[in-house]
C-alpha distance (Angstrom), angle and dihedral (degrees) to the residues before:
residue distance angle dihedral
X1 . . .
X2 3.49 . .
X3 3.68 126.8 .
X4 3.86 85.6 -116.8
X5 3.67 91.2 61.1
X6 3.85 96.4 48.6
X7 3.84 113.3 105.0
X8 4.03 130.8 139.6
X9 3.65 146.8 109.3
X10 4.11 92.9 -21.1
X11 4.11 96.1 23.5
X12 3.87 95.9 44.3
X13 3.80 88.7 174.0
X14 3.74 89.7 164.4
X15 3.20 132.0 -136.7
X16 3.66 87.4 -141.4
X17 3.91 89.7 69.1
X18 4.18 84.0 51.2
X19 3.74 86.6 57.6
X20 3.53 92.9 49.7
X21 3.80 102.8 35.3
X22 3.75 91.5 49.1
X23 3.93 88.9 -115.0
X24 3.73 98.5 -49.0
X25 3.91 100.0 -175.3
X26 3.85 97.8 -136.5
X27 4.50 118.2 -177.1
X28 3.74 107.2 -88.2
X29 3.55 98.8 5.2
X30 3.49 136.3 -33.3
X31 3.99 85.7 -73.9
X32 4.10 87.3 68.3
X33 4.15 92.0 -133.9
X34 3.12 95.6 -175.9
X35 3.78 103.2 35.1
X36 3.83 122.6 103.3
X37 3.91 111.2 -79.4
X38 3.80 100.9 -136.3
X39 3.80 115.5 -170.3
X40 3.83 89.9 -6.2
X41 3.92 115.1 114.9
X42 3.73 118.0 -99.1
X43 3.79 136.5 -134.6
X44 3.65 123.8 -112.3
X45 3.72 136.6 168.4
X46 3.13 125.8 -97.6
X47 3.91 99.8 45.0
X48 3.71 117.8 166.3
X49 3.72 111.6 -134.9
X50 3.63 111.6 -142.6
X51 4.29 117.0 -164.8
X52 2.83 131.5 -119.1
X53 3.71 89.6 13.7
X54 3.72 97.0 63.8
X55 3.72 83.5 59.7
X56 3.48 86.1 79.7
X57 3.47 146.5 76.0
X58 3.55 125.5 -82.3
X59 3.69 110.1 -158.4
X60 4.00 98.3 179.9
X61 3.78 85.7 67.2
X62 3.88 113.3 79.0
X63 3.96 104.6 -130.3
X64 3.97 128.9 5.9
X65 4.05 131.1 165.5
X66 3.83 139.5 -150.5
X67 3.60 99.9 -145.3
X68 3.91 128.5 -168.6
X69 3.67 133.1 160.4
X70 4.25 123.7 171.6
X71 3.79 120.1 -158.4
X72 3.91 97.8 -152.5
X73 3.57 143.4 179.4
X74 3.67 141.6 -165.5
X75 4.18 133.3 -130.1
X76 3.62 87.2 -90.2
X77 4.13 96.7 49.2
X78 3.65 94.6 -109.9
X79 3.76 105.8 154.7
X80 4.07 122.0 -127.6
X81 4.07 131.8 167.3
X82 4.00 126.6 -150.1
X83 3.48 133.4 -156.8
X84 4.00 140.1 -160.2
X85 3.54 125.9 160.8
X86 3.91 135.1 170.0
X87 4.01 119.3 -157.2
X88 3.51 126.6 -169.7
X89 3.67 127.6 -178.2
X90 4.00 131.5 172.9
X91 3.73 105.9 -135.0
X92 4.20 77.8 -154.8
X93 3.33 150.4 9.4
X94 4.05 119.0 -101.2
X95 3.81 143.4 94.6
X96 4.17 105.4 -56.4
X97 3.68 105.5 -81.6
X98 3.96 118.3 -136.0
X99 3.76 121.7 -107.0
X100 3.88 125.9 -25.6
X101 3.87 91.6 -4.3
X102 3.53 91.6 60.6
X103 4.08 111.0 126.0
X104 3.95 98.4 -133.8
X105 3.57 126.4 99.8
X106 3.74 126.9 -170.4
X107 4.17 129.9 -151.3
X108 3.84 123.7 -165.0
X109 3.57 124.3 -160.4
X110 4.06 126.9 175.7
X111 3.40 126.4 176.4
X112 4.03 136.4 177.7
X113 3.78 122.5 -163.5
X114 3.67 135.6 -155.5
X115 3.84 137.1 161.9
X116 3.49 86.9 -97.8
X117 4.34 114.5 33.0
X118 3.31 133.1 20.7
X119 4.01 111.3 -154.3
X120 3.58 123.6 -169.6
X121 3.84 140.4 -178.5
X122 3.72 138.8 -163.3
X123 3.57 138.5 -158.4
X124 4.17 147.2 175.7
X125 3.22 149.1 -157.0
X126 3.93 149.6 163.6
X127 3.70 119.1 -121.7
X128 3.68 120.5 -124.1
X129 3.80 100.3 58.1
X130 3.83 113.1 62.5
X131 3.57 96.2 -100.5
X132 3.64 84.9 118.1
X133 3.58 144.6 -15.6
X134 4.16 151.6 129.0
X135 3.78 125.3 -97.6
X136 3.90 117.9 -166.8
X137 4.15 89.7 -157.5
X138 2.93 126.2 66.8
X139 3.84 84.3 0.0
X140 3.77 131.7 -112.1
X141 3.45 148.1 147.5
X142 3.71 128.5 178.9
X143 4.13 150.0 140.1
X144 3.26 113.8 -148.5
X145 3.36 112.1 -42.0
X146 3.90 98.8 -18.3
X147 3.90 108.8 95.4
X148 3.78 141.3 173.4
X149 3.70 106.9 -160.9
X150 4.02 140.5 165.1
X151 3.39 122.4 -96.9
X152 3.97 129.8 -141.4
X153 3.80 114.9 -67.7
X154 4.19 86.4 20.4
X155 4.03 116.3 175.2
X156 3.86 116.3 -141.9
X157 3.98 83.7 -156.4
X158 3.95 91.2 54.2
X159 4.10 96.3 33.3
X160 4.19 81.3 -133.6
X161 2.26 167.7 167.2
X162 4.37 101.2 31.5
X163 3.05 161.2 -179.6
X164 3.76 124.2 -138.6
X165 4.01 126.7 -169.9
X166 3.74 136.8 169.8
X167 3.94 133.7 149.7
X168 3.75 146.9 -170.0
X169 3.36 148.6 -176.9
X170 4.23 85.5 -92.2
X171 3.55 108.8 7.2
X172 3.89 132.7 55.1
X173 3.68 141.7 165.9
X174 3.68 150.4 175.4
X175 3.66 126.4 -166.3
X176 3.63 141.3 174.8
X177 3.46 121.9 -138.5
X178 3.93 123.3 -158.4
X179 4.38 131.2 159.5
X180 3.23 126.6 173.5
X181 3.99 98.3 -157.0
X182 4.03 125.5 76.0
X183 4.32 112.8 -93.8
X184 3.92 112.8 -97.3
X185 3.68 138.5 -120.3
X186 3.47 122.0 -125.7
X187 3.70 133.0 -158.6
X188 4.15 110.2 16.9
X189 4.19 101.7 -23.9
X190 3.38 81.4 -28.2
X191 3.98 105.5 -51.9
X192 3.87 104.8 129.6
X193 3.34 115.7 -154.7
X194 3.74 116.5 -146.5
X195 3.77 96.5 179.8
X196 3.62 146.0 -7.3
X197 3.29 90.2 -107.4
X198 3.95 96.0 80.5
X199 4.08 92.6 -96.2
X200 3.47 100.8 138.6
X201 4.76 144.1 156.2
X202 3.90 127.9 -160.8
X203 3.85 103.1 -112.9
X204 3.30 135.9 -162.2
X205 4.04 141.1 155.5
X206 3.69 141.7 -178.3
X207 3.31 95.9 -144.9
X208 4.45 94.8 175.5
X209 3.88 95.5 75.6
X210 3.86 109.5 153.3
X211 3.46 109.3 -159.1
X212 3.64 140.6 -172.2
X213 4.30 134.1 159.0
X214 3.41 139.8 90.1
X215 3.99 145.0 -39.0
X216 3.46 125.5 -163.8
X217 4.05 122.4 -159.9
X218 3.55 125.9 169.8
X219 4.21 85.3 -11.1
X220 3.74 85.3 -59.4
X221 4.01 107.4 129.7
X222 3.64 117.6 -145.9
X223 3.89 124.1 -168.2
X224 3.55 105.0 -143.6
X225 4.27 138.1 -176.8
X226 3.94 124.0 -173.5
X227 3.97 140.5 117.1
X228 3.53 122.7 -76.3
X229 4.42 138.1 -162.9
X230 3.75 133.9 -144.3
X231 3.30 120.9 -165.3
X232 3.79 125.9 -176.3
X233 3.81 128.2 -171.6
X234 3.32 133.0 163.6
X235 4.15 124.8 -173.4
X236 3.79 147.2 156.2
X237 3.61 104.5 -143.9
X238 3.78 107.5 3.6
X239 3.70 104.2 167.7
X240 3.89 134.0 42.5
X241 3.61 118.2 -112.3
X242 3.92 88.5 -112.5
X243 3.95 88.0 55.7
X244 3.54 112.4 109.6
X245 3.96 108.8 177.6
X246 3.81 139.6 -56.8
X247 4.05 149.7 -119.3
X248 3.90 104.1 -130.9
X249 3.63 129.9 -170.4
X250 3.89 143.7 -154.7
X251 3.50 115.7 178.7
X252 3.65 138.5 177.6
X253 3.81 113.6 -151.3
X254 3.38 133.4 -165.3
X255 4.14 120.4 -84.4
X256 4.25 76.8 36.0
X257 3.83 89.8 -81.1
X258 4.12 114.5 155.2
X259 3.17 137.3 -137.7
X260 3.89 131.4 -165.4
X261 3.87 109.0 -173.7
X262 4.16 131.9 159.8
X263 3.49 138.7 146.9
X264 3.43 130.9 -136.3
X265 3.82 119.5 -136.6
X266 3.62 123.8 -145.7
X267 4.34 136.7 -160.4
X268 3.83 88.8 -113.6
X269 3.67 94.0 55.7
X270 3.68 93.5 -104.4
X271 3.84 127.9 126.0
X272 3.49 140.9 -177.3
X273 3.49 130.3 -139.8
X274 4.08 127.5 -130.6
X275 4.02 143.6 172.8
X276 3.76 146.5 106.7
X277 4.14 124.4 -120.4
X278 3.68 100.7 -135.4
X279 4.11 107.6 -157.2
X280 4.14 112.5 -148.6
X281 3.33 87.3 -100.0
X282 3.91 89.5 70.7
X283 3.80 93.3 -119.4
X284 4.09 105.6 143.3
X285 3.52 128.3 -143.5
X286 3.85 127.9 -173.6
X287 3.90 115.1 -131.5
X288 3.57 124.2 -118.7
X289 3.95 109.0 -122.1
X290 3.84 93.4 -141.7
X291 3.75 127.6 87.3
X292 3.94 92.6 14.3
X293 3.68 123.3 87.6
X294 4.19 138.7 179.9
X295 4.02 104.0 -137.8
X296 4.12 115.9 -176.6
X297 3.96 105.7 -127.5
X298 3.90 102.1 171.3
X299 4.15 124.2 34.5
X300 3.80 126.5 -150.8
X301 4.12 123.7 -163.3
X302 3.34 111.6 -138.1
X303 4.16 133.0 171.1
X304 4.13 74.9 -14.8
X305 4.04 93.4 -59.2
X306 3.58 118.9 114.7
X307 3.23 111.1 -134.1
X308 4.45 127.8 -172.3
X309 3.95 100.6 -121.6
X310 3.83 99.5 177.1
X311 3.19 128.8 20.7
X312 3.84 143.7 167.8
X313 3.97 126.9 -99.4
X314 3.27 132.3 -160.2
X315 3.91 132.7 175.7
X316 4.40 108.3 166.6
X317 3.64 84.3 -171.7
X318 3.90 92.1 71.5
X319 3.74 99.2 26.0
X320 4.10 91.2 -108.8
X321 3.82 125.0 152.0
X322 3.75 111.3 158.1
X323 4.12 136.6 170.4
X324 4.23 108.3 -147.0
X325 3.44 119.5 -152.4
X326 4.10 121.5 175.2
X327 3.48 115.7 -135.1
X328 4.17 93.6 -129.8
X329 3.80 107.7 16.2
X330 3.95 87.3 -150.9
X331 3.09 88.7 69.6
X332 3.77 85.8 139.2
X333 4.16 121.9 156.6
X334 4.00 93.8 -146.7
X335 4.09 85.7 -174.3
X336 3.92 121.7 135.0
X337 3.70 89.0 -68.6
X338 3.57 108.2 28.2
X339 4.02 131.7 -138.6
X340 3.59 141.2 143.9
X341 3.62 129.1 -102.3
X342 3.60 131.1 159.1
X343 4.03 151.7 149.2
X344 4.12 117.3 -89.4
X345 3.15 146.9 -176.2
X346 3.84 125.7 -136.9
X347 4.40 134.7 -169.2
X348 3.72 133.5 172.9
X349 3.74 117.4 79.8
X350 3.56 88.8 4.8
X351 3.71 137.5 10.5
X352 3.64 136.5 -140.8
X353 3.77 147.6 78.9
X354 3.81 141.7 -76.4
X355 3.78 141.3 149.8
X356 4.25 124.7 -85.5
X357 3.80 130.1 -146.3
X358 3.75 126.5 -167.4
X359 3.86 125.9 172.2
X360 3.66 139.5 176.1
X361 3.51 101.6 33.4
């Protein structure tokens, strides 16, 4: 796939701006990643994160996400994945506009995963008239009728606990989310480098979620338990403009040690590779690119792309040599822009399970 056609969690290009741009093909998705950022704000180390504002949106940056996925299981051990996210992207720069002129769009995706089906919604909306929108206090996100939203006794510092909701014509769920240890920051303090060419988000996860509820397929309710990851990240020009997608991981390791991981792929064949090891303790560490590598092992056709759906990692520096394998290899998010993203499972060096992203192939 084209870069053009690359858009998700970190490239929310929106389909919303396609709607409203009559299909404006823009480099790297319609949210032009790794075009200049003109008027927007930029990102610069040494941020100071401030809860629960953070929480929030922050319009005078051009994209940001609300990012959760859930590896889950049911009494029986039967595996399933769920996924809510929240884009918003500011089709310019400016003072917030009142009411249908306002310059924010918003994207909704869900997803729920099982061995056998992968179902997936969409949704959008235009900022300015309550369609949908973030609140810092009390928190709350939502589109329509899909919502995550804090819970009684919530913790600013812990972003829990909360309540997560999303539905479909054949899928549904509801989840609580609870964590007893403060949210993360990824990259250096939380400034994630993309390249070293000074593109750049503020990053941060909770990567502890406990979560337990429901999820409906076909009208067939599940209860489910499992662990779950929010990431948030919020940028003006992310990507460089010779950036064309990524292989990002969420992994739960043994001892309930973290690790982010992705790779970022570039025109020249080159790629660079980023995360942070996050001990149980919460401390964060960003990853040295050199000496580890991402390496496809197994491919998967899908919509006639062929696309790497496990893979082996390796990273010397932390004593990590893993095999991937996705629970449903079509795993594939046919939304406006399409991508794939799905639950795995991983064993070697360490076993256990996390979510994959790939884009832009």
């Amino acid at each position: 796939m084209s870069a053009s056609g690359m858009v998700t969690r970190r490239a929310f290009a929106g389909g919303a701006l396609a709607l409203t741009l009559g299909g404006k093909s823009f480099a790297q998705g319609f949210a032009g990643l790794g075009e200049t950022a003109d008027g927007f704000a930029p990102v610069t180390p040494g941020k100071q994160f401030v809860f629960p504002v953070d929480h929030g949106p922050h319009p005078e940056f051009r994209i940001e996400w609300w990012y959760v996925t859930a590896n889950l299981s049911d009494a029986h051990g039967a595996a399933f994945g769920a996924q809510w996210t929240l884009f918003r992207q500011a089709m310019k720069p400016g003072a917030p506009i009142e009411g249908w002129a306002n310059q924010q769009v918003w994207m909704g995706h869900a997803a729920v995963t099982s061995a056998a089906t992968h179902r997936v919604s969409e949704a959008f909306a235009r900022g300015g008239v309550g369609q949908a929108n973030v609140e810092a206090t009390p928190f709350a996100a939502w589109i329509d009728a899909w919502e995550m939203r804090s819970a009684g006794g919530f913790d600013a510092q812990t972003v829990a606990p909360l309540t997560l909701k999303a539905a479909a014509t054949d899928f549904s769920y509801a989840l609580q989310l609870d964590a007893s240890r403060p949210l993360v920051l990824q990259g250096d303090r939380g400034y994630s480098r993309k390249s070293d060419r000074g593109q750049a988000s503020y990053y941060y996860s909770q990567p502890f979620f406990k979560a337990s509820g429901r999820i409906t397929i076909d009208d067939k309710p599940i209860d489910v338990t499992g662990r779950a990851w929010m990431d948030r990240e919020w940028s003006s020009q992310p990507l460089a403009p010779d950036q064309t997608g990524w292989d990002w991981f969420s992994l739960h390791l043994p001892g309930d040690e973290k690790l982010m991981l992705y790779r970022l792929r570039q025109k020249d064949g080159r790629e660079n590779l980023l995360g942070n090891w996050i001990t149980p303790d919460g401390h964060s560490a960003e990853i040295a690119s050199a000496g580890g590598s991402i390496t496809p092992s197994v491919t998967t056709e899908i919509d006639g792309r062929k696309l790497p759906t496990a893979w082996r990692v390796s990273l010397p520096t932390h004593g990590l040599a893993i095999e991937t394998m996705p629970l449903n290899p079509k795993s594939w998010m046919g939304t406006s822009f399409p991508y794939w993203e799905g639950p795995i499972r991983f064993s070697g060096s360490h076993d256990g399970i996390g979510y994959l992203e790939m884009t832009g192939y």
